[in-house]
N, C-alpha and C positions, 0 to 999 in steps of 0.2 A: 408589616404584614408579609410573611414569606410566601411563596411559590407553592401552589398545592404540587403535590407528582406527578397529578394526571393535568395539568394547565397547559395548554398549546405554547403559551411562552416558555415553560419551564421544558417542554419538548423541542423548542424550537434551539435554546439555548444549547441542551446536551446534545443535538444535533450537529450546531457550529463547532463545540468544541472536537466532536469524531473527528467530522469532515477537517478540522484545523491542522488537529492530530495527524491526520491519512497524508497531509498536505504536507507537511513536514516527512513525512518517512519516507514518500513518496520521492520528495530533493532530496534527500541523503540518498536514496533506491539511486537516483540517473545520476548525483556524483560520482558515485560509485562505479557506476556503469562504464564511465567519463575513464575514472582512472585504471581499469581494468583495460579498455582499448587500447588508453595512453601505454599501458606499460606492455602489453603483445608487441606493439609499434616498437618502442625500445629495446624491448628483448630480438624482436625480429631482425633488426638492424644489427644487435649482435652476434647473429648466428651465422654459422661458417659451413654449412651443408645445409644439403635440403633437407634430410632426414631430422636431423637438428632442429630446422625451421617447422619441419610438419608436428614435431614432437611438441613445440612449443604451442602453436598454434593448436593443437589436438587438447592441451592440459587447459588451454585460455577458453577455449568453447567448451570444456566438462565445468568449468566455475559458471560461464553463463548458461547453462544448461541449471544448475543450481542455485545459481540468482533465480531465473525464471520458474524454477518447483516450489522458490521462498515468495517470489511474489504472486505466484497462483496462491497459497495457502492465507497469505496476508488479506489479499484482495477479498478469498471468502471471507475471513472474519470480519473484517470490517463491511462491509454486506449484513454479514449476519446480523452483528453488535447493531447496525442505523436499522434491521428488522425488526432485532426485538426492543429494543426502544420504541418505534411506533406501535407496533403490535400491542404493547404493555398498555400505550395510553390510548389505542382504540381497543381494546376489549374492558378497559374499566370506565365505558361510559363517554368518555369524550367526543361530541358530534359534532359535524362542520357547523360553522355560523348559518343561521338561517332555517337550523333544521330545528323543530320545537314539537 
């Protein structure tokens, strides 16, 4: 017997998988992070003026400025996507246990 659409399990399950999902993008998101630090550090260590160093430091915070406009936008979707998921299975009838 399969999973109707609207079954709290079948909700619960496409739920785990979002959330699985977010969870993984989310470790790629702060490796990332990880190695954008890493490499201002290296590059920093390389640089032979200040001008030099501020340039560098200036281009490493316009990337994290853009990581964080990628993961404001992420963040809604994934918001939105676990909304209307529940929304779909409480507007076609599905009430809490108990309720009759």
């Amino acid at each position: 017997m399969s999973a109707r659409p609207n079954d709290p399990t079948n909700l619960q399950k496409e739920l785990f998988e979002v959330y699985e999902q977010a969870s993984r993008a989310w470790l790629d998101r702060v490796k990332s992070e990880m190695a954008l630090w890493s490499e201002l550090s290296t590059k920093l260590s390389a640089t032979r003026s200040v001008p030099e160093a501020l340039g560098v430091y200036q281009k490493c915070v316009a990337q994290r400025m853009q990581m964080a406009a990628e993961d404001g936008r992420k963040l809604f979707d994934e918001c939105q996507n676990i909304t209307q998921k529940i929304t779909r299975v409480m507007s076609n009838g599905w009430s809490s246990p108990g309720s009759t």
